[in-house]
Each structure stands twice: as structure tokens, then as C-alpha cells.
FIDREN-843388 format. One line per 4 residues: number of its first residue (from 1); for each residue x, y, z of N, C-alpha, C, O, CB. Coordinates in pm, whole numbers, plus 32768, in hexadecimal, padded with zeros to 4 digits. Glycine has a CB too. Example, Ala and Ser with C-alpha at 12.3 -4.5 7.8 and 13.67 -1.06 7.14 Angstrom:
REM residues 2
1> 8527 7DC7 830C 84CE 7E3E 830C 8528 7EB6 830C 8590 7EB4 834E 846B 7E41 8389 ~ 8505 7F1F 82C4 8557 7F96 82CA 850A 8003 8313 853D 8072 8324 8580 7FC4 823C
***
This chain:
REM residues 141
1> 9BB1 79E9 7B3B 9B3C 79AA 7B72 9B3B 7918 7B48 9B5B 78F1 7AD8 9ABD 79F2 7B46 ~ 9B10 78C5 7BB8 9B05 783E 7B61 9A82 781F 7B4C 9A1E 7861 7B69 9B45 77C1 7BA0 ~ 9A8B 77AA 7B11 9A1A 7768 7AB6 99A1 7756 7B58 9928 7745 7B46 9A63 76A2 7A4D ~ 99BF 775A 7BA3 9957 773A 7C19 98FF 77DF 7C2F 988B 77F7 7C0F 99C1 76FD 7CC4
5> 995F 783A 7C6F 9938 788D 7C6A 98E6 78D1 7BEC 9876 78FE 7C02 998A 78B2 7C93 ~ 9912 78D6 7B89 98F3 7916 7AF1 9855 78BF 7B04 9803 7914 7B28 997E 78DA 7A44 ~ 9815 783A 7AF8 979F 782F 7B23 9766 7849 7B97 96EB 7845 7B98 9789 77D9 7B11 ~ 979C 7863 7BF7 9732 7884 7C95 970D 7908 7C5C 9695 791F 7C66 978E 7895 7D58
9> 9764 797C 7C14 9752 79F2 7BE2 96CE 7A03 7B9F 966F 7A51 7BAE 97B9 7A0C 7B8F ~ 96E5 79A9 7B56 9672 79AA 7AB8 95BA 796A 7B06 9555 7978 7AC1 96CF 78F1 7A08 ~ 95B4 792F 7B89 955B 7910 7B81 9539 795F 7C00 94F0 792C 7C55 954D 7891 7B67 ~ 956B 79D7 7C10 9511 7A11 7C82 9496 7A5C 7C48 9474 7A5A 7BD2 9566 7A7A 7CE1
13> 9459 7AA1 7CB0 93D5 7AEA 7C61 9341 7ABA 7C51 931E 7A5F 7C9B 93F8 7AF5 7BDB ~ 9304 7ADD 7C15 9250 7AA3 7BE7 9298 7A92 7B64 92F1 7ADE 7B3C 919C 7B27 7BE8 ~ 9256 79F6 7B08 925D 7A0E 7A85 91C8 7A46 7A47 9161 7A32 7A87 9290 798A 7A45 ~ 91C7 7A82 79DA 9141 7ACB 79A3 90E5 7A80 79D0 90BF 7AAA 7A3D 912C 7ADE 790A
17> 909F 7A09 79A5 9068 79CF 79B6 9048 79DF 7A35 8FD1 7A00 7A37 9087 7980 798B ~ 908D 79D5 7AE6 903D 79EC 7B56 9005 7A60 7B60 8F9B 7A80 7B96 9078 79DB 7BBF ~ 9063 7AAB 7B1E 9007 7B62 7B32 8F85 7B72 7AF3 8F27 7BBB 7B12 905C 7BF3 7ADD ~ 8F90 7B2A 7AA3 8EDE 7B21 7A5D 8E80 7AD2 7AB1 8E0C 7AF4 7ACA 8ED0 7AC9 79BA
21> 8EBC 7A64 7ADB 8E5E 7A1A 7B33 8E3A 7A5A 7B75 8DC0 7A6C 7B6D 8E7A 79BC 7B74 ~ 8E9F 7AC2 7C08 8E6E 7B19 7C63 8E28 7B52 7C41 8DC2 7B59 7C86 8EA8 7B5A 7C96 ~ 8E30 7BB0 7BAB 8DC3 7C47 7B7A 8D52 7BF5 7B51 8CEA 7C36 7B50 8DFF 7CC2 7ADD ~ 8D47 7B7E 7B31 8CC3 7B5A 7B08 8C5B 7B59 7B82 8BE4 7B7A 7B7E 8CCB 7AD1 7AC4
25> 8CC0 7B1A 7C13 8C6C 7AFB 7C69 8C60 7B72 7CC3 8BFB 7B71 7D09 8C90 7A81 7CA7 ~ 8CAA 7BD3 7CD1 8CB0 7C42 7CF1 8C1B 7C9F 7CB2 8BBF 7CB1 7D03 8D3D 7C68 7CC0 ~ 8C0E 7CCB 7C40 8BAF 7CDE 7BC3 8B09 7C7F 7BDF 8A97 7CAB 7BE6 8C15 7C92 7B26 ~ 8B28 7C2B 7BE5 8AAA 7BC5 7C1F 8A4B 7BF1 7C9B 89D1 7C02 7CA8 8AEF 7B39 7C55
29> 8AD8 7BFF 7D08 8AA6 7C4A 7D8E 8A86 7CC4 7D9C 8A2D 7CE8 7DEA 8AF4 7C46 7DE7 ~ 8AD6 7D20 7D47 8A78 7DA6 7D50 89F6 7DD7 7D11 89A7 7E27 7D43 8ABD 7E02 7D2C ~ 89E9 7D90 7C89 898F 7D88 7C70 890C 7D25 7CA5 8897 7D4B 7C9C 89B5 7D8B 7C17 ~ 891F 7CE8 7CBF 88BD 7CC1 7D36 888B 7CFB 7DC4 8823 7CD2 7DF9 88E9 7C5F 7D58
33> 88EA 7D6A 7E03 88EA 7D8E 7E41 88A0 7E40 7E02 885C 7E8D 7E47 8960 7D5C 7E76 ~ 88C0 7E50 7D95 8863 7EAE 7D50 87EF 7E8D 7D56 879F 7EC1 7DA5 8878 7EC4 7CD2 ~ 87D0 7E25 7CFB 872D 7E06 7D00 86C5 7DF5 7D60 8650 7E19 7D53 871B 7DA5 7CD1 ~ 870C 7DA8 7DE4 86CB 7D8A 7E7F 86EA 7E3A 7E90 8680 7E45 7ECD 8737 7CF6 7F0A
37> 870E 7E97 7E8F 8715 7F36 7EC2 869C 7F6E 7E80 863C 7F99 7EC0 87A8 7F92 7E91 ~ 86A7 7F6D 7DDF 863B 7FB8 7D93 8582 7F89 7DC7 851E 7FD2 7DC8 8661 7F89 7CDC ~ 8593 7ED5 7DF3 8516 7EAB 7DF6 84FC 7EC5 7E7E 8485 7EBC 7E9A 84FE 7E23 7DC7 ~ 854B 7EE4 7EDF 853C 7EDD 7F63 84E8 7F81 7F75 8489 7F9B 7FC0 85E1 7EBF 7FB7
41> 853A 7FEC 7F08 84FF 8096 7F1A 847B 8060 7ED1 8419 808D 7F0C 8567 813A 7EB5 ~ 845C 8019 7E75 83D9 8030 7E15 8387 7FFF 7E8B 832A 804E 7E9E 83C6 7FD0 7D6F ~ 8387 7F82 7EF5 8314 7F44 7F5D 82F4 7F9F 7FBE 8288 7FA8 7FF8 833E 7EC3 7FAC ~ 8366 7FEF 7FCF 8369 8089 802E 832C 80C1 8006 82C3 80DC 803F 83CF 80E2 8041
45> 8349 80F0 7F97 82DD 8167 7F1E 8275 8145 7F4D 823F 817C 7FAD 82CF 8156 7E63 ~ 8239 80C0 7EF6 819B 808A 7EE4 8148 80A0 7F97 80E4 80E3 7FB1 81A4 7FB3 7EA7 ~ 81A2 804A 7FFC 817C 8060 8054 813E 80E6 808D 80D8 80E9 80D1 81C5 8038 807C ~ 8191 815F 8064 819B 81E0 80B2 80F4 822A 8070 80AD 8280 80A3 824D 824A 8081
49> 80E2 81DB 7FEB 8066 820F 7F9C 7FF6 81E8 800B 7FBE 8245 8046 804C 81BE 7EF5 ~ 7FC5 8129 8036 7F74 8116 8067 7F64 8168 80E9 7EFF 81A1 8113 7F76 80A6 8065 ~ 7FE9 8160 8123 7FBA 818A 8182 7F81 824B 8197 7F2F 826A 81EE 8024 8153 81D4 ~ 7FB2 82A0 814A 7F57 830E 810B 7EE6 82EC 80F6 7E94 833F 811F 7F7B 8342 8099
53> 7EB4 8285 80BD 7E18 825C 808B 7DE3 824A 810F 7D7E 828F 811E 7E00 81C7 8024 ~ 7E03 8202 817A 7DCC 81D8 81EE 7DB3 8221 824D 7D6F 8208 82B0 7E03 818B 821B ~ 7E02 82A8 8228 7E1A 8349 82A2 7D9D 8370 827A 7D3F 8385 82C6 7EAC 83E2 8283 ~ 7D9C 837D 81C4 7D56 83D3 8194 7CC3 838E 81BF 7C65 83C7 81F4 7D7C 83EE 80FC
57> 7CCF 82EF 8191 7C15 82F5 81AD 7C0C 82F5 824C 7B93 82DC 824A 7BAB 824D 8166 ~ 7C25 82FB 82C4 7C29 8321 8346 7C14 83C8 8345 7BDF 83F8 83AA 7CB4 82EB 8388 ~ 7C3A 8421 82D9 7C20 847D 82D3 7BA6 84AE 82BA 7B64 84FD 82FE 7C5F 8497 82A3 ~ 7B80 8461 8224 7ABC 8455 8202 7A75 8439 8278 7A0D 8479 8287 7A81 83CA 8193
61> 7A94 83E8 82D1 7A46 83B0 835F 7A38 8424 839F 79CA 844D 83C4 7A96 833F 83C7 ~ 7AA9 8465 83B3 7AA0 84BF 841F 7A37 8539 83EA 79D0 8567 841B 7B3B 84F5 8448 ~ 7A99 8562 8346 7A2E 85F1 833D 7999 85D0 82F8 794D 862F 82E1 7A7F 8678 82CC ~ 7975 855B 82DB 78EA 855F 82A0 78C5 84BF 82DE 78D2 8452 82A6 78E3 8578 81DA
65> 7891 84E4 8370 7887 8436 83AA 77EB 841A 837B 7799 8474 8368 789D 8419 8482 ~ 77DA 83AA 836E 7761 8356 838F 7707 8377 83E2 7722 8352 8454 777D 82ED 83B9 ~ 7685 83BF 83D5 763A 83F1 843C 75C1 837D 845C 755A 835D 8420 7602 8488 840F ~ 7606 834D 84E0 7599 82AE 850C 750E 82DF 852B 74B3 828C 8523 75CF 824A 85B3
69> 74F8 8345 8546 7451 8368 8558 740B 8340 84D7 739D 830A 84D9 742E 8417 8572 ~ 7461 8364 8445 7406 8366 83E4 7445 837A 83A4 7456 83F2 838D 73A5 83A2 83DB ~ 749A 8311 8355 74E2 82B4 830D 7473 8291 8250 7413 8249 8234 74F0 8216 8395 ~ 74CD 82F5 81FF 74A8 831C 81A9 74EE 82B7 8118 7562 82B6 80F1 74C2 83AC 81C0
73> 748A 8276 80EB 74F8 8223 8072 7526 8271 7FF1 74DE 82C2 7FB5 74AA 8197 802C ~ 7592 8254 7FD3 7596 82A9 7F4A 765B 8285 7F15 76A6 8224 7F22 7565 8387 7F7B ~ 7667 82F4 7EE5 770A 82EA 7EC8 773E 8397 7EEC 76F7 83FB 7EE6 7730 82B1 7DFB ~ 77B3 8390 7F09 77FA 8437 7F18 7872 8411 7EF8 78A0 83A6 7F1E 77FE 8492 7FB5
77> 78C4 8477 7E9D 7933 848F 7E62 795E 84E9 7EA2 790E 8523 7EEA 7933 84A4 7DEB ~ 79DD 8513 7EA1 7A06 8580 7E84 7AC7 856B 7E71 7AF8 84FD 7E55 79C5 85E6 7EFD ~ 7B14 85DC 7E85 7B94 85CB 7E76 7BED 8609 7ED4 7BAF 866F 7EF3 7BB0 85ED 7E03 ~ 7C3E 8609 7F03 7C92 8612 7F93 7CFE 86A9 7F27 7D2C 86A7 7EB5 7D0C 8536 7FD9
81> 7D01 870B 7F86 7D78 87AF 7F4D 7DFC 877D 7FA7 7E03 872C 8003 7D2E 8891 7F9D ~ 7E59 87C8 7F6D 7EF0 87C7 7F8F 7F44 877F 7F6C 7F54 876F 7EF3 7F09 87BE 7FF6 ~ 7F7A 8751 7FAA 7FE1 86EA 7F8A 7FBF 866B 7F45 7FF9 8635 7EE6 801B 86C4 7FFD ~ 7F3C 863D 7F98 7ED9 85C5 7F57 7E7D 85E7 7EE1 7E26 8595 7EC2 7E71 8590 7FC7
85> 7E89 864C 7EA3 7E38 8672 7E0A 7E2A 85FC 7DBA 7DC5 85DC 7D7B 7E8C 86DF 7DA5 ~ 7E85 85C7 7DC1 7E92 852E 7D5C 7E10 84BA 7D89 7DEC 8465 7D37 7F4B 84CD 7D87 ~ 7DCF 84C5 7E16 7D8D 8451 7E3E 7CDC 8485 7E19 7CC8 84F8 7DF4 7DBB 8429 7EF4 ~ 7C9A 844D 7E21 7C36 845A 7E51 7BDB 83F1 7E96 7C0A 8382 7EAD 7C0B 848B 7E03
89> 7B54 8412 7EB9 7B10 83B0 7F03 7A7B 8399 7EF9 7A29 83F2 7EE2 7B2B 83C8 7F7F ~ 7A60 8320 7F0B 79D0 8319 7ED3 7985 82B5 7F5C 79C4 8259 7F91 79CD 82BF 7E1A ~ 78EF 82DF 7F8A 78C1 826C 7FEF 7844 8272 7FB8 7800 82D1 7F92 78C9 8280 809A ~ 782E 81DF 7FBC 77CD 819F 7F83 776D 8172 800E 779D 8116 804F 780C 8125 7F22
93> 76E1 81B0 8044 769A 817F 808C 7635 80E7 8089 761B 80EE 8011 7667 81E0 8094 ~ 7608 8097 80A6 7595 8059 8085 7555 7FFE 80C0 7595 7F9C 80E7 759D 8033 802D ~ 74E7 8001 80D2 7495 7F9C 8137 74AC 7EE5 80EC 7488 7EAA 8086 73C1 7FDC 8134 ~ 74E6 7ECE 8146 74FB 7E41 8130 749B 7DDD 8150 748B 7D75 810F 7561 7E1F 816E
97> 7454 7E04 81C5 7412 7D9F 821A 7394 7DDD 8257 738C 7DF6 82D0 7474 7D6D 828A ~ 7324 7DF6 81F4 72D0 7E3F 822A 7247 7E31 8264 71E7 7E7E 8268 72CC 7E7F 81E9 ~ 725E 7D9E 8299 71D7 7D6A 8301 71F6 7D96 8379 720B 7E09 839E 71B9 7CC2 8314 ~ 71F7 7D33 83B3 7201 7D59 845C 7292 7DA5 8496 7284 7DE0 8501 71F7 7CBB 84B8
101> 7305 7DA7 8460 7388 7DA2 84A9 73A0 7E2B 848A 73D0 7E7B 84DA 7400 7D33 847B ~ 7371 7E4D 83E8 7383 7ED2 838D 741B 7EE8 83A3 7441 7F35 83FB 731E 7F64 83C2 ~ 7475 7EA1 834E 7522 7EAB 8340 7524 7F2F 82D1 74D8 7F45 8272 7580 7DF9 82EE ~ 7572 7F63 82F3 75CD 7FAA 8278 7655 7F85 824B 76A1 7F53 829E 75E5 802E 8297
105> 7679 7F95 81DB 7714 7F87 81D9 7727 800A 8181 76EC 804A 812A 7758 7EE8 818E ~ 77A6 800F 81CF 77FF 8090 81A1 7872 807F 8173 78C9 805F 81C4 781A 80EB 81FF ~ 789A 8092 80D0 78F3 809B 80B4 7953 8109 806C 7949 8150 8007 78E3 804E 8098 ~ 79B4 80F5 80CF 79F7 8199 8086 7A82 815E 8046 7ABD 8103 8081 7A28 8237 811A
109> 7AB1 8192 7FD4 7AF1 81B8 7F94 7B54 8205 7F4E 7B21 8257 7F01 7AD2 81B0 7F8F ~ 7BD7 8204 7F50 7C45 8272 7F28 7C8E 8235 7EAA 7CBD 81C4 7EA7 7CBA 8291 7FAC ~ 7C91 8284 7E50 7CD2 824C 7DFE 7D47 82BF 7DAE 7D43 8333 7DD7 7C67 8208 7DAA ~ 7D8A 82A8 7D64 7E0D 82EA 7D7C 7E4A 82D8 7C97 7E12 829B 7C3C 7E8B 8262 7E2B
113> 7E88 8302 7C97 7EE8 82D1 7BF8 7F68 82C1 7C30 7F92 8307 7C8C 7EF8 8353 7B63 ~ 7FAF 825A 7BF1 8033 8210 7C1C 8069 81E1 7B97 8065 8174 7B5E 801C 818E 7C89 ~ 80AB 827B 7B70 810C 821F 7B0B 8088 81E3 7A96 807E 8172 7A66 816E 817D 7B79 ~ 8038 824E 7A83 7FE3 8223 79F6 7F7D 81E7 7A26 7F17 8211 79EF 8027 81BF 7986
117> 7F5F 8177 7A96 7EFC 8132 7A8F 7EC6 8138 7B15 7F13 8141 7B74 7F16 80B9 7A5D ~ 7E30 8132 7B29 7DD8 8153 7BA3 7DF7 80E5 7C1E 7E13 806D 7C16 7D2D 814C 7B72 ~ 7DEB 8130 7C82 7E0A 80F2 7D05 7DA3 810A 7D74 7D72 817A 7D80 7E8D 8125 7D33 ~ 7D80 80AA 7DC5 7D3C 80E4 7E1F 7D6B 8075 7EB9 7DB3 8012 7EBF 7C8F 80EA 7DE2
121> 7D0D 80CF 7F3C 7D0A 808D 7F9B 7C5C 8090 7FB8 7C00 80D1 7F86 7D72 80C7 8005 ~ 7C60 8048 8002 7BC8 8054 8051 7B92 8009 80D2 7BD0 7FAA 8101 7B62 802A 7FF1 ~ 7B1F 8035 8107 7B13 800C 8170 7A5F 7FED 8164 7A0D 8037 812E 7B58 8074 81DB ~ 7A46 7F6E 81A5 79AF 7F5F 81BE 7986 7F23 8241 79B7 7EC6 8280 7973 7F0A 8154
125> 7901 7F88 8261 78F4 7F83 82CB 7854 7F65 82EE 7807 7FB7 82BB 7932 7FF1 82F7 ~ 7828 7F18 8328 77B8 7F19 8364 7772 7F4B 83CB 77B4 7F5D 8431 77AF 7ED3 836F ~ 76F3 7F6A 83D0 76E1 7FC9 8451 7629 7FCD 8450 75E4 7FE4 83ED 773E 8087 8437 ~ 75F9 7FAE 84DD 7565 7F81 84D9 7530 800B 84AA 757C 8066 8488 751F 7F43 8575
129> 74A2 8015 84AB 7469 808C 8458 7419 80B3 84EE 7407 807B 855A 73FA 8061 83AE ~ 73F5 812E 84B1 73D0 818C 8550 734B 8148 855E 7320 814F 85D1 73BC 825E 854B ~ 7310 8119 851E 727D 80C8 8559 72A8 807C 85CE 728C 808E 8644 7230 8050 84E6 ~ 7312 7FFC 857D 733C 7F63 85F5 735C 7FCF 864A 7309 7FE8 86A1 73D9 7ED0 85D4
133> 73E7 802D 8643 7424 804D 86DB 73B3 808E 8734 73D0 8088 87AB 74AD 80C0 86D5 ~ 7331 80CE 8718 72DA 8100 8760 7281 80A0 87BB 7251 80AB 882C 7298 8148 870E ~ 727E 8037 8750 723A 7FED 878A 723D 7F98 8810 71ED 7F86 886C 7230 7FBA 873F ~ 72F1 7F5C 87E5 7334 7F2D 8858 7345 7F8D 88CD 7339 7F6A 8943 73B1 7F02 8830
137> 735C 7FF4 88AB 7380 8064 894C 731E 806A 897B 731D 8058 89F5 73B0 8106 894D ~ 729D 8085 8937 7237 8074 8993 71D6 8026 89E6 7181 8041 8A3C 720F 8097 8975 ~ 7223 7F6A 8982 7205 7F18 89C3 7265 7EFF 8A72 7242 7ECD 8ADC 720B 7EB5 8957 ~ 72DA 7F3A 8A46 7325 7F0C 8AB8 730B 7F5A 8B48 7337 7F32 8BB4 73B7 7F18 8A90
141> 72AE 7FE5 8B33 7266 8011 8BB6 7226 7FC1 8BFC 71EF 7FE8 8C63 7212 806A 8BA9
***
């Protein structure tokens, strides 16, 4: 072999040094690509909770609605069976506005445990009181 060849020999290959460069940047990218995966399932997670909270209080609406004839202030609890055992729900009635317009607001409430610490969703709602709406329907004859 000559002296030409004997070096073209010796310098083929990666020397150590690039193979580390690659695994560092290699190593960089997957783990980054870990972390954007883990945080992407946790916004999924969190998400998949509210929106349970939002079924569930559409659920309070449906089975214990607001009776507009005679619209009662106060508070009601209670807690959701099955699968949703973990949530419960609370609506808070109350005359807001009680001269001429007579407002109520209604606010309901779900709240949930997540990982140790309390969570909730909620919804508030306003809605005239059965005096105003009587009044108006019968003005509009």
C-alpha cells in the first residue's frame, strides 16, 4: 500500500466526536418531541373533564329545570351516580333585580377533584321572574 492510499484509508468513517454531535441532536429532538406528546394528552385530558362538566350541567337543566311560573330563590346540591360519581352540582337561585323588571340569576355549578385539587365549571344565567313575563303577555293582547 502506499503512503497515499494508507491515509485515504485512515480517514474514512464518522470520527467520535460527529457521532456525539448527531446523538446529542438526535436526543434533543426526541425528547422534545416527548414533552409536546405528554402536554398535548394532558390539554386532551383537561379538556375531556370540562367538557363532562358542560354535558353534566345541561343535564341539571334538563332533570330539575327552572320553573318560570314561580321561580323560587335558594341553593340545591346534589351529586351525579355512575360513571360521573366523582362530580357534583350545586344552583344557586336569586332575585337580582327586584323593582319593576324582577331579574333572577341562576347559577349552576359542577365541580369535580383533579389530581388532589377542586375543579369546577359553571354557567349563569338570567331569566325575568313570572310577575314581568305576566305582565308583558298580557300587555301585548
Amino acid at each position: 500500500m502506499t503512503d497515499a492510499t494508507q491515509r485515504l484509508s485512515d480517514r474514512t468513517g464518522l470520527s467520535l466526536i460527529e457521532v456525539m454531535i448527531a446523538l446529542v441532536i438526535l436526543g434533543s429532538g426526541i425528547s422534545a418531541m416527548i414533552l409536546a406528546t405528554s402536554r398535548g394528552l394532558a390539554v386532551a385530558y383537561q379538556a375531556q373533564q370540562y367538557e363532562t362538566a358542560r354535558r353534566l350541567i345541561g343535564q341539571v337543566d334538563l332533570e330539575i329545570p327552572v320553573d318560570l311560573t314561580e321561580i323560587e330563590e335558594g341553593t340545591r346540591t346534589g351529586r351525579f351516580s355512575g360513571q360521573f360519581r366523582d362530580y357534583a352540582w350545586r344552583r344557586e337561585t336569586n332575585l337580582i333585580e327586584p323593582e319593576e323588571l324582577e331579574i333572577y340569576r341562576v347559577y349552576t355549578e359542577v365541580t369535580w377533584t383533579d389530581r388532589g385539587r377542586q375543579v369546577s365549571e359553571s354557567v349563569e344565567t338570567y331569566l325575568f321572574g313570572p310577575t314581568y313575563t305576566r305582565r308583558n303577555i298580557a300587555g301585548r293582547r
